[in-house]
C-alpha positions as CSV (number, residue, x, y, z in Angstrom):
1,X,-49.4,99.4,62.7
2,X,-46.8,96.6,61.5
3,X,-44.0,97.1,62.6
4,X,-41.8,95.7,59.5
5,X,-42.9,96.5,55.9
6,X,-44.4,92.9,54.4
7,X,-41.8,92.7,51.0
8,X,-38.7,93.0,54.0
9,X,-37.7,89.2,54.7
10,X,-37.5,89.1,58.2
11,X,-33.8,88.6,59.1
12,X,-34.1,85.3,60.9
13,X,-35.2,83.9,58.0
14,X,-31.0,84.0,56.8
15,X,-30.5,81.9,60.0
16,X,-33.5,79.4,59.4
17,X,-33.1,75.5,57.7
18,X,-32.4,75.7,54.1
19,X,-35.9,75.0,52.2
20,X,-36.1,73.7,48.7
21,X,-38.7,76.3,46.4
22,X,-41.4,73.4,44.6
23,X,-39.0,73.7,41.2
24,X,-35.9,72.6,43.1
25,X,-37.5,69.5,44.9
26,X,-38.4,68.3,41.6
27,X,-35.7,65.5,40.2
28,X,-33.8,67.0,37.4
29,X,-33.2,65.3,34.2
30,X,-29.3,64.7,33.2
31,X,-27.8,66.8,31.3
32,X,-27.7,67.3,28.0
33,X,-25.2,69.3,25.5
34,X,-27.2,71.1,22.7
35,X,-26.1,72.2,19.5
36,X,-27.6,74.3,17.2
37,X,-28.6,72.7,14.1
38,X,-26.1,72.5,11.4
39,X,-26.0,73.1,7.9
40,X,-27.1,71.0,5.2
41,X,-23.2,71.2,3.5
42,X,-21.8,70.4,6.7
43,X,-24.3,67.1,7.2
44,X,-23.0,66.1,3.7
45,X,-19.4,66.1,4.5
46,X,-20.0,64.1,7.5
47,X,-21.5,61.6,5.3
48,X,-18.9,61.6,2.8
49,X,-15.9,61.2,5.3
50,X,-18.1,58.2,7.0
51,X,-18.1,55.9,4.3
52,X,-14.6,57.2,2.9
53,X,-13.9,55.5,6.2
54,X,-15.8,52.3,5.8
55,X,-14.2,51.9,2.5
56,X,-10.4,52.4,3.9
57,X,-11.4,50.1,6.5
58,X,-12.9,47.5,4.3
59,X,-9.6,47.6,1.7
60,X,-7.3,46.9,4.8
61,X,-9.3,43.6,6.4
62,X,-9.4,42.4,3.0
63,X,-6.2,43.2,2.5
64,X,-5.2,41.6,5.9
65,X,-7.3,38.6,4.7
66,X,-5.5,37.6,1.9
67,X,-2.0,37.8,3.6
68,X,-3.0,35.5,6.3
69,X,-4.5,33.3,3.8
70,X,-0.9,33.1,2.0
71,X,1.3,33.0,4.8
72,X,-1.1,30.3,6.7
73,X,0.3,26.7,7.1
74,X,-0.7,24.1,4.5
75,X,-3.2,21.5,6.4
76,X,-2.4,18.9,7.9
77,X,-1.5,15.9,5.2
78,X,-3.5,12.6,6.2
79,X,-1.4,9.8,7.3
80,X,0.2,7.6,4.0
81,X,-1.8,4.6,3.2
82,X,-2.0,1.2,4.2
83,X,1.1,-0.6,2.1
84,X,-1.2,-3.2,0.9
85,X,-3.0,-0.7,-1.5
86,X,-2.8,-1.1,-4.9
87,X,-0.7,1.5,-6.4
88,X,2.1,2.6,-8.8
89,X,4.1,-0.9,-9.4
90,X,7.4,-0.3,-11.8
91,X,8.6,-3.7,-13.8
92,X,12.1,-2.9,-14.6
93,X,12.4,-5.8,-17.4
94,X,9.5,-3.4,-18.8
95,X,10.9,-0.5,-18.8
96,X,14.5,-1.4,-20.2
97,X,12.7,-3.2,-23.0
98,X,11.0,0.0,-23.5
99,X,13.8,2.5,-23.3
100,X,16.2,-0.1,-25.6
101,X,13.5,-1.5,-27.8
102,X,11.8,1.3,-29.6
103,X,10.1,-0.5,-32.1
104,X,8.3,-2.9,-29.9
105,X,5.5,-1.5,-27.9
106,X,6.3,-2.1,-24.3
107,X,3.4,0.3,-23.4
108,X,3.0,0.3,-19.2
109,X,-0.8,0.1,-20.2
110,X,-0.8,-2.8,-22.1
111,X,-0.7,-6.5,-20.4
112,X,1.3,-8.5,-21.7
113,X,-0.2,-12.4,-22.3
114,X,1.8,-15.2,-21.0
115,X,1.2,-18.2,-19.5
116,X,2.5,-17.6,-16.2
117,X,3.9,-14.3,-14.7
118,X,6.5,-16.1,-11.9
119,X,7.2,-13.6,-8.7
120,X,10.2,-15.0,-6.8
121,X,9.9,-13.0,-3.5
122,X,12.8,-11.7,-2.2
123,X,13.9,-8.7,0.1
124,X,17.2,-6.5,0.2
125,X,18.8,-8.7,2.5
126,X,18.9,-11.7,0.2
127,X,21.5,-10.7,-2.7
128,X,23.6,-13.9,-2.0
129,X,20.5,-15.6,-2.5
130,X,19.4,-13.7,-5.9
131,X,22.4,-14.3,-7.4
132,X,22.9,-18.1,-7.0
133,X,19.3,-18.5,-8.4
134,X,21.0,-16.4,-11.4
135,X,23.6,-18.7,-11.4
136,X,21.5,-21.7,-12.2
137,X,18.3,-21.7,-13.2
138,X,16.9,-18.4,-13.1
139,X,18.0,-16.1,-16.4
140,X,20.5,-13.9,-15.4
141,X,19.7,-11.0,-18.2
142,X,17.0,-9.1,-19.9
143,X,17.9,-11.4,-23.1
144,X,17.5,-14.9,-21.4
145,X,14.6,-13.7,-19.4
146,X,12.6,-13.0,-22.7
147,X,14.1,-16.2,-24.5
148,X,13.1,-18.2,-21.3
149,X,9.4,-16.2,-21.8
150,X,9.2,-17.7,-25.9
151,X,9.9,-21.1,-25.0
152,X,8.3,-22.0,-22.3
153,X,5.3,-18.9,-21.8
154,X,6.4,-18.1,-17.9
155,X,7.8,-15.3,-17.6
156,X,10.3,-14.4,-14.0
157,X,11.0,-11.3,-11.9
158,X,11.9,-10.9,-8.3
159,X,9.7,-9.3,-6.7
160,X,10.3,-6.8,-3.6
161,X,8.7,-4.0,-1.8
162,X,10.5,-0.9,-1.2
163,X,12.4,-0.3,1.8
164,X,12.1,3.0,3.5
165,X,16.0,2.9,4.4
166,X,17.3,5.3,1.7
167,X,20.6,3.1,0.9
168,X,18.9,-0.2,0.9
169,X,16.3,1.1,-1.5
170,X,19.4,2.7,-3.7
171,X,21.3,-0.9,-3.4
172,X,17.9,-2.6,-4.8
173,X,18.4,-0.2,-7.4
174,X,21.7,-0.4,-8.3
175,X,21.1,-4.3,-8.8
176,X,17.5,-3.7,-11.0
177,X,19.2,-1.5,-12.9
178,X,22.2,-4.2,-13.8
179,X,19.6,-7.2,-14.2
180,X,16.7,-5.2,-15.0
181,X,14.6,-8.2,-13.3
182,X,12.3,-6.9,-10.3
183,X,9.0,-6.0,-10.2
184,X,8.9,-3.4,-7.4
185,X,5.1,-3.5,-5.9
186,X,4.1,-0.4,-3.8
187,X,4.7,-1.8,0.2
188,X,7.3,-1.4,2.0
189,X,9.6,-4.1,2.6
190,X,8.7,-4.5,6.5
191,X,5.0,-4.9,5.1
192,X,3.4,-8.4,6.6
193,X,3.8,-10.9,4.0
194,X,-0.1,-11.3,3.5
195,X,-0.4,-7.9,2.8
196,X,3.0,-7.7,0.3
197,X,1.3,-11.1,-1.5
198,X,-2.1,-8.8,-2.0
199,X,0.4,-6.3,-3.7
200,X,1.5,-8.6,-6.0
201,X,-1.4,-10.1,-6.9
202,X,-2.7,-6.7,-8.1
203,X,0.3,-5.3,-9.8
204,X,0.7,-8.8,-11.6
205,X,-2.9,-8.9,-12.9
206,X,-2.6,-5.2,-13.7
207,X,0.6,-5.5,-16.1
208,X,0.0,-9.6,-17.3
209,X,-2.7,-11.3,-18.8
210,X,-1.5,-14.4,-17.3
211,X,-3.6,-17.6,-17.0
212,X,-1.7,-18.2,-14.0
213,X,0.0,-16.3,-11.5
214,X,2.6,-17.9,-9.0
215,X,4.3,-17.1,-5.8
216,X,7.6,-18.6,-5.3
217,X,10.4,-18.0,-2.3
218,X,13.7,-17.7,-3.3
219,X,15.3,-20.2,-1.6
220,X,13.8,-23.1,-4.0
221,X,15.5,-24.9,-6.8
222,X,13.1,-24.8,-9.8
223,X,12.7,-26.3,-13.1
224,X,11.0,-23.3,-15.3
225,X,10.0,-26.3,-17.9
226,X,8.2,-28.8,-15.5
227,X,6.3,-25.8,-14.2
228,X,5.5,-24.9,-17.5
229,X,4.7,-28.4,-18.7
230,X,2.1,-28.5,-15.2
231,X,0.8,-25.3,-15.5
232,X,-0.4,-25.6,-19.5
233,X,-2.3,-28.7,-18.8
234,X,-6.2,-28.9,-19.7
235,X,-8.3,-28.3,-16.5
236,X,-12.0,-28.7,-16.5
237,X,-12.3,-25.8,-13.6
238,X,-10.8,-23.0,-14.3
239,X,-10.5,-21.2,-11.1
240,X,-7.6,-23.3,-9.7
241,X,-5.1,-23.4,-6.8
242,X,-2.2,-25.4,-7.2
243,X,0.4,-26.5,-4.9
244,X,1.8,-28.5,-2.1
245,X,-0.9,-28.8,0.2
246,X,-1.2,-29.2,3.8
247,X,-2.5,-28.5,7.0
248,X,-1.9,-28.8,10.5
249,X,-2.1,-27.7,14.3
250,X,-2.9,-24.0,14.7
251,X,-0.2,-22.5,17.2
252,X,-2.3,-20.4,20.1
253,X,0.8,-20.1,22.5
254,X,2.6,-16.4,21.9
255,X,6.0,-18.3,23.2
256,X,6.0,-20.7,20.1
257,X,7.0,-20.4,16.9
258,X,4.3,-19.6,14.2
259,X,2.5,-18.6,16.6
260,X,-1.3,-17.5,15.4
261,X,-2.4,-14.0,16.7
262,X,-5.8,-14.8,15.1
263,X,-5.9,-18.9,16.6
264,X,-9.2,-18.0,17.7
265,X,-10.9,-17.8,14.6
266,X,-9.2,-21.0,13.4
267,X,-9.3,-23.3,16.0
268,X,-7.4,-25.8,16.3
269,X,-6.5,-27.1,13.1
270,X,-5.6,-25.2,9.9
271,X,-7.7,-25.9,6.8
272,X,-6.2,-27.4,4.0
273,X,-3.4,-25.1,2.1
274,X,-0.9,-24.5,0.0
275,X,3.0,-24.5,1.5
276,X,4.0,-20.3,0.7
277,X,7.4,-21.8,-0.8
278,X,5.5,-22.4,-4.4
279,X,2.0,-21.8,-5.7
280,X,0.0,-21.2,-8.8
281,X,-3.3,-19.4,-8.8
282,X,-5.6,-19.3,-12.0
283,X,-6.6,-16.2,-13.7
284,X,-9.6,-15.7,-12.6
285,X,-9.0,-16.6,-8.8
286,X,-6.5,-13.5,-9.1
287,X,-9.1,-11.4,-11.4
288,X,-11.7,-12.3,-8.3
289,X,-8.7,-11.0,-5.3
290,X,-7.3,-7.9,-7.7
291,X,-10.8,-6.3,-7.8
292,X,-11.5,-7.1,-4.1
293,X,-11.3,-4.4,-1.6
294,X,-8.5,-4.9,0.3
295,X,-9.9,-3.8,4.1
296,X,-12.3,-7.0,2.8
297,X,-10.0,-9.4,2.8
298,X,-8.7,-11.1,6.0
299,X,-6.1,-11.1,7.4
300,X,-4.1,-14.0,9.3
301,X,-0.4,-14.0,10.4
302,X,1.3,-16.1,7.7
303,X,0.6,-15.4,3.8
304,X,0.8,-19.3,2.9
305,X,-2.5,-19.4,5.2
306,X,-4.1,-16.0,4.2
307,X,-4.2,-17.2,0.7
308,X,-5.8,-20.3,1.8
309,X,-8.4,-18.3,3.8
310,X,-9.3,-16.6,0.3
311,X,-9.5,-19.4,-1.6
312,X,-12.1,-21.4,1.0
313,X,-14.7,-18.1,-0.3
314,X,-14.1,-19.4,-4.0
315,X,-15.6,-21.9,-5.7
316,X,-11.4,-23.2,-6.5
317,X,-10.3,-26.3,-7.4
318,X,-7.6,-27.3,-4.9
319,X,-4.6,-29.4,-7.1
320,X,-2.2,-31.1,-4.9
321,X,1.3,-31.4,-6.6
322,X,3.8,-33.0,-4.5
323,X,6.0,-32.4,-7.1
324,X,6.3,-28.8,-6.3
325,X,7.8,-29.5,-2.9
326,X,10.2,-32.7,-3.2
327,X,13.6,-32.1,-0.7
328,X,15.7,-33.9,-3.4
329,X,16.0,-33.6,-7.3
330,X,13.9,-36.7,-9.3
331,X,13.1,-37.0,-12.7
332,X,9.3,-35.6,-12.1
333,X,10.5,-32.4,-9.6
334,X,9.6,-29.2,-10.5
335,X,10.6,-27.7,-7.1
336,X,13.2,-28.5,-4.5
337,X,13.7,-27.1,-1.1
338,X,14.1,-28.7,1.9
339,X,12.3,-27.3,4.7
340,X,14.1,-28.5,7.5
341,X,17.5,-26.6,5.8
342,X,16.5,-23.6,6.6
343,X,18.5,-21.5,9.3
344,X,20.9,-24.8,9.4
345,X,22.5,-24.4,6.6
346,X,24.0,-22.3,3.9
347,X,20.8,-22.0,0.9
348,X,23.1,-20.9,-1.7
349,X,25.7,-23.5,-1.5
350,X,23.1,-25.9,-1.3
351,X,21.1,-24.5,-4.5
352,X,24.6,-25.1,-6.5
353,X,24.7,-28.2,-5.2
354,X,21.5,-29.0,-6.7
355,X,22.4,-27.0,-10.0
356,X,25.6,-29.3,-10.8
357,X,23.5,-32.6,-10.3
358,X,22.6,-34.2,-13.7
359,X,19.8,-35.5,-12.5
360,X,18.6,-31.8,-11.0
361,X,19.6,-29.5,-13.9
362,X,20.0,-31.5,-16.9
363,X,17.5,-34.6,-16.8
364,X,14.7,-34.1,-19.5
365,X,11.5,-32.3,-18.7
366,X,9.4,-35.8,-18.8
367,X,10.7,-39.5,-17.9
368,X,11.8,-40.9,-20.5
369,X,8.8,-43.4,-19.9
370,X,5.8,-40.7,-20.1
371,X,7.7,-39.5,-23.4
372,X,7.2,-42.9,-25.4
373,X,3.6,-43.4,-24.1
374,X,3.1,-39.4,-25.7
């Protein structure tokens, strides 16, 4: 007989290891929350306060979007062009005959035919200078300027670029607005001079149909009517380059004066060249450097010997006029200077010097002896 009844755990089994039933050693899943299915009004609510949501959200990024895009910097403005571009050029003889003329058309479109459009390039420094040419033989008004133009076809303005100093550029004013005789050309005064020649030559072709267009400095004493008497001549080429020509060692030490950053290109002798004091350059040489691009175009250190440069690429016809350079007044010079004057002694004296000479200022326009063979 048993002496326990079989359903009775036996009590050692409370002081036995603890034994996992079969369910227990089985790994359990995690947990998870369950909720008893919902109603079909309640689902629809859900999805109406969803996409009232996206909607508020969308209206606010938008909204965010468009303030940034107001408030936000403006970009960055590329750096201002090269000065030698070709740009807005003001003639201030133009526009005074404009604004005092009404019935003549002195349209900024138009260009006006002359023979020869004269730029006598100057810079702010040089008023001393500017007004002793206005003192003898360049026209000192708008009147004699345009009386100068009908009888002899040239036509004169001093021609400057515009200096970034704020009172220089108001003192070049001041005086264009009294004379009413520059052609300002968009560089800036410190521009090289081969780059402020390239301005020119573009304004001038733009505003003058000219069949000649000439560079002169203005420390020169010039006879408008010789010049005029040379330039109207009969040419059988018509692309032509007149002046003073020269040529001479090419400078490849940085220690000397006129000193060739370039010489290397050159070697050791310049080509033949005008002098920068006083050229002429035919209409259709200046048509052919106007329409050029101007990152084309070389170039060198000194404008006298850019221009040169350009004209070895054209089929030009290069007129030697030693007239145009004489260091004293004869009855044939159209231009005096002196080169050797320069920094030793006083140009504006020395161009009234020249002015109250008979033979320099009132001697006829030909010798008397190529006027009886005419």
């Amino acid at each position: 007989m048993p002496l326990h009844h079989p359903k009775h755990r036996h009590h050692d089994d409370d002081f036995l290891p603890y034994r996992r039933s079969d369910d227990e050693a089985k790994p359990r899943r995690p947990y998870t929350p369950t909720f008893a299915p919902s109603s079909p009004g309640s689902a629809n609510r859900l999805l109406v306060l969803f996409a009232a949501t996206c909607l508020i959200l969308a209206a606010a990024s938008f909204a965010f979007a468009v303030t940034v895009s107001r408030n936000r910097p403006p970009p960055p403005q590329p750096p201002p062009a090269v000065a030698f571009r070709c740009g807005p050029a003001e003639d201030s003889l133009r526009s005074f005959l404009a604004s005092s003329s009404p019935g003549r058309n002195y349209s900024a479109g138009d260009r006006e035919k002359v023979l020869a459009v004269v730029g006598v390039h100057t810079e702010h420094g040089s008023a001393a200078r500017r007004a002793a040419l206005r003192a003898t033989w360049f026209p000192p008004n708008p009147e004699g300027i345009v009386s100068l133009e009908h009888g002899t076809g040239l036509t004169f303005r001093f021609v400057s670029g515009r200096p970034k100093d704020k009172q220089k550029m108001e003192d070049l004013q001041k005086e264009a607005d009294m004379h009413h005789d520059f052609l300002f050309i968009d560089a800036d005064e410190d521009t090289k001079p081969p780059q402020k020649m390239l301005a020119f030559f573009k304004a001038a072709y733009h505003m003058f149909d000219a069949e000649f267009y000439v560079k002169a400095d203005d420390d020169i004493y010039l006879r408008p009517d010789r010049l005029a008497a040379l330039l109207a001549k009969e040419r059988p080429q018509h692309r032509t380059y007149v002046g003073c020509m020269k040529k001479g060692p090419v400078v490849n030490d940085p220690n000397m004066k006129w000193y060739e950053s370039s010489w290397e290109l050159l070697g050791n002798e310049y080509f033949v060249h005008a002098s920068g004091s006083l050229y002429a350059l035919s209409s259709e040489v200046v048509e052919a450097i106007a329409s050029a691009k101007s990152e084309s175009l070389r170039m060198f250190d000194y404008e006298d010997v850019t221009v040169g440069a350009w004209m070895l690429t054209m089929n030009v016809k290069h007129e030697d006029t030693r007239a145009m350079c004489d260091t004293a007044c004869t009855p044939t010079s159209i231009a005096v200077w002196d080169k050797k004057c320069s920094g030793s002694c006083n140009i504006t004296d020395k161009i009234k010097q020249l002015h109250n000479t008979t033979l320099c200022s009132k001697s006829p326009t030909l010798p008397p002896e190529v006027e009886e063979e005419e």
